[in-house]
C-alpha positions as CSV (number, residue, x, y, z in Angstrom):
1,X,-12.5,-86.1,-14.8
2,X,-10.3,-83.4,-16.6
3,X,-6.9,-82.7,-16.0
4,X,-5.9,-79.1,-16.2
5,X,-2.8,-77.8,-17.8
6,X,-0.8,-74.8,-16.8
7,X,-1.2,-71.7,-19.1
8,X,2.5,-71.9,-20.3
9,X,2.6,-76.0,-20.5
10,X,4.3,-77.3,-23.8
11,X,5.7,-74.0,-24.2
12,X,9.6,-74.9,-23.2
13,X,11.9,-71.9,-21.6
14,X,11.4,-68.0,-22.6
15,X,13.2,-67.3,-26.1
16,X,16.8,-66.1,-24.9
17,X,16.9,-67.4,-21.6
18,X,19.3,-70.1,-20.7
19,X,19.0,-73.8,-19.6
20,X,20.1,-74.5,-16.2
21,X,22.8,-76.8,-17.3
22,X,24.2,-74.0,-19.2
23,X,24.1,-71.5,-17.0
24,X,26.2,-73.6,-14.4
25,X,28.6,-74.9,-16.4
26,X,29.4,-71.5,-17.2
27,X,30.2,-70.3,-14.1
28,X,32.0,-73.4,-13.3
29,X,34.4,-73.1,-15.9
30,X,34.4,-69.4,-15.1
31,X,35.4,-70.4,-11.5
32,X,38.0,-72.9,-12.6
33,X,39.2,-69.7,-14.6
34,X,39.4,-67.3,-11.6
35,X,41.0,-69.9,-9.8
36,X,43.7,-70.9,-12.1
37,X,44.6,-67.6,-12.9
38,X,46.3,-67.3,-9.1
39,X,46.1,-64.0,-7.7
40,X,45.1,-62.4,-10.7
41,X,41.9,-64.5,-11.0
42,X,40.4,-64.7,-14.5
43,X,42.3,-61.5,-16.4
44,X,45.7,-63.4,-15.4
45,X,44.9,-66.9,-16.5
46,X,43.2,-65.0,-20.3
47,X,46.6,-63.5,-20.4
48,X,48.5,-67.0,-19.6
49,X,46.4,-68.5,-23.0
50,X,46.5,-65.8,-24.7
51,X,50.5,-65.6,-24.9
52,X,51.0,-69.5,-24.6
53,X,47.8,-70.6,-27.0
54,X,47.7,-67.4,-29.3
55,X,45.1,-69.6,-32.0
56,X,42.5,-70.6,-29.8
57,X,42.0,-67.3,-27.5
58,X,41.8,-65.2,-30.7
59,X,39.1,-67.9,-31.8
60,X,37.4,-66.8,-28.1
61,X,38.1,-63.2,-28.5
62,X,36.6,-63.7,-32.0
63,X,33.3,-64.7,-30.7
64,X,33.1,-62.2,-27.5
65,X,34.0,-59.0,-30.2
66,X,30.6,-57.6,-31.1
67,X,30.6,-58.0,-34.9
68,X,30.8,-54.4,-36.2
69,X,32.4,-51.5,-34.4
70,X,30.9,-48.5,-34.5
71,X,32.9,-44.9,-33.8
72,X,32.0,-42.5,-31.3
73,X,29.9,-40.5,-33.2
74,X,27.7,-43.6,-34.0
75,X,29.1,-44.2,-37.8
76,X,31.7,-46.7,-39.1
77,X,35.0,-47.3,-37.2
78,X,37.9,-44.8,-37.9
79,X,41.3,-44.9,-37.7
80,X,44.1,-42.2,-38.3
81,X,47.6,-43.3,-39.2
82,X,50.5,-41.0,-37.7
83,X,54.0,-41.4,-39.7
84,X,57.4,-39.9,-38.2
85,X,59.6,-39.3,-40.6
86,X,63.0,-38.6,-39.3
87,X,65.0,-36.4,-41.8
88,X,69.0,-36.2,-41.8
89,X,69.8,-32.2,-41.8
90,X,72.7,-32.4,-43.7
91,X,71.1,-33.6,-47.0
């Protein structure tokens, strides 16, 4: 008697997708988030860390920033620096 195996046995989860674990402990924390943020949900409770935990939310923002920016017109980032100068008339 032979045992047959399903085309895609041994082969584990698609490259990239998630384990089911993961994906709900992500949106449990996310939850947890949205709920301790109050009425503002999620933005409000990122703000609360942010101001009272400054290290570890820039560690977070760190890791959600894509890793290079790119400008509008496709190339590297640019910036423009704009100086006011305030002159005294009488000199």
């Amino acid at each position: 008697m032979s045992i047959e195996k399903h085309p895609a046995a041994g082969r584990g989860r698609p490259k990239g997708s998630l384990n089911s674990t993961t994906t709900l402990l992500k949106d449990a924390i996310i939850q947890a988030a949205t709920k301790a943020g109050g009425d503002g949900g999620l933005v409000a409770y990122l703000k609360t860390q942010a101001e009272e935990c400054p290290g570890p939310f820039l560690v977070l923002l760190g890791r959600v920033l894509p890793k290079q920016l790119v400008g509008e017109d496709g190339g590297p980032l640019r910036h423009s620096i704009i100086e006011r100068v305030i002159v005294d008339p009488a000199k």
